[in-house]
Wavefront OBJ file of the C-alpha trace (Angstrom):
o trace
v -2.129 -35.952 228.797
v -3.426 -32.846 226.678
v -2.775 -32.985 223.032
v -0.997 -30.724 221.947
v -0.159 -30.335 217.813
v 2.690 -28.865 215.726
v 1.169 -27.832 212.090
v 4.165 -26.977 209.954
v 3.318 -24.453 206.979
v 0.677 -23.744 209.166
v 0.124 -20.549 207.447
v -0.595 -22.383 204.005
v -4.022 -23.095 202.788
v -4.281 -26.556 204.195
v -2.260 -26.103 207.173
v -4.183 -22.706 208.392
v -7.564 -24.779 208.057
v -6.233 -27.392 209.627
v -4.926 -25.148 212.469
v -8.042 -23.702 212.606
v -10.154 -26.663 213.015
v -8.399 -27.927 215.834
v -8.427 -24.662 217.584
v -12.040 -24.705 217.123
v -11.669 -28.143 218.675
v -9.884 -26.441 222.102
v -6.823 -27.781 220.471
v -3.355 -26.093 221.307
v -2.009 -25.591 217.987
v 1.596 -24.525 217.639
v 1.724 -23.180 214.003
v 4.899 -22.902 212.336
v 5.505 -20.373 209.917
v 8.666 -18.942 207.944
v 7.551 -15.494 207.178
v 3.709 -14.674 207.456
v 2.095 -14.987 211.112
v -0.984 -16.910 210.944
v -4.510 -16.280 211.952
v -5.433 -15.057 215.534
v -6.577 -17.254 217.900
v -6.562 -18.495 221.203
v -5.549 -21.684 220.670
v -2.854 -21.307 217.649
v 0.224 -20.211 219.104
v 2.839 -19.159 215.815
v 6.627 -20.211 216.145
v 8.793 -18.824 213.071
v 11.206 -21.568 212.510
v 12.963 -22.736 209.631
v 12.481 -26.600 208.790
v 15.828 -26.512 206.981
v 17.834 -26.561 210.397
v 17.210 -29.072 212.732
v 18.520 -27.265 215.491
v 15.183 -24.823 215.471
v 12.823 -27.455 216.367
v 14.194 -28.493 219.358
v 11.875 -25.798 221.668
v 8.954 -25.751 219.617
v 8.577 -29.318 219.609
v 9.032 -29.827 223.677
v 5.476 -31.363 224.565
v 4.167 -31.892 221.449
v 2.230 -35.023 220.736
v 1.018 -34.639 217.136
v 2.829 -33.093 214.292
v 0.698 -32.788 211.055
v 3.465 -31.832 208.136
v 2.545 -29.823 205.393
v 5.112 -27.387 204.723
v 6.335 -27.272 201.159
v 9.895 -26.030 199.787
v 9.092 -22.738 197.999
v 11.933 -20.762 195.625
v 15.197 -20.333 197.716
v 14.029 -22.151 200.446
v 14.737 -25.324 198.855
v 18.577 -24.961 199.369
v 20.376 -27.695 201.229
v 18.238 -29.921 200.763
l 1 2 3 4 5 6 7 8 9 10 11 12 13 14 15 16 17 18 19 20 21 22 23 24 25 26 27 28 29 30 31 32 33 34 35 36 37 38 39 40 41 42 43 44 45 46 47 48 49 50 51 52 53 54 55 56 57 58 59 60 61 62 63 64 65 66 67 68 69 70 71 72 73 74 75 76 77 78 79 80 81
C-alpha cells in the first residue's frame, strides 16, 4: 500500500516544509489549507477544508494513511471550539 499523507495547516511554516519534504520524498501529500494555496508541486495536492466541521474531512481523508496535524486556531477561526 502507497502512503499517502494529510498535512493540516499545510500552508504554515512547519507544515509547508514538512509537505515539502515528503514530496521531495515521492510522497503524495494532500495539504490542507483554509485560505492560502500552498506551494506547487507534483506531489502536494491542496484541499481547502475547514477543521472546524467534521463533515469536510470525510473526502479528503479517503485513502489516507498518515495525518501529520499542525494546524493552529488563528483570530475568528477559533469559534466553536
Amino acid at each position: 500500500m502507497t502512503q499517502t499523507v494529510l498535512v493540516t495547516g499545510g500552508t504554515g511554516y512547519v507544515g509547508s516544509h514538512l509537505a515539502r519534504d515528503l514530496a521531495k520524498q515521492g510522497v503524495p501529500v494532500l495539504a490542507l489549507y483554509r485560505s492560502r494555496l500552498p506551494e506547487a508541486h507534483p506531489h502536494i495536492f491542496p484541499v481547502c477544508s475547514d477543521l472546524s466541521r467534521a463533515e469536510l474531512l470525510t473526502a479528503p481523508l479517503r485513502g489516507v494513511t498518515t495525518v501529520m496535524h499542525l494546524a493552529w486556531a488563528v483570530g475568528n477561526s477559533s469559534k466553536g471550539r
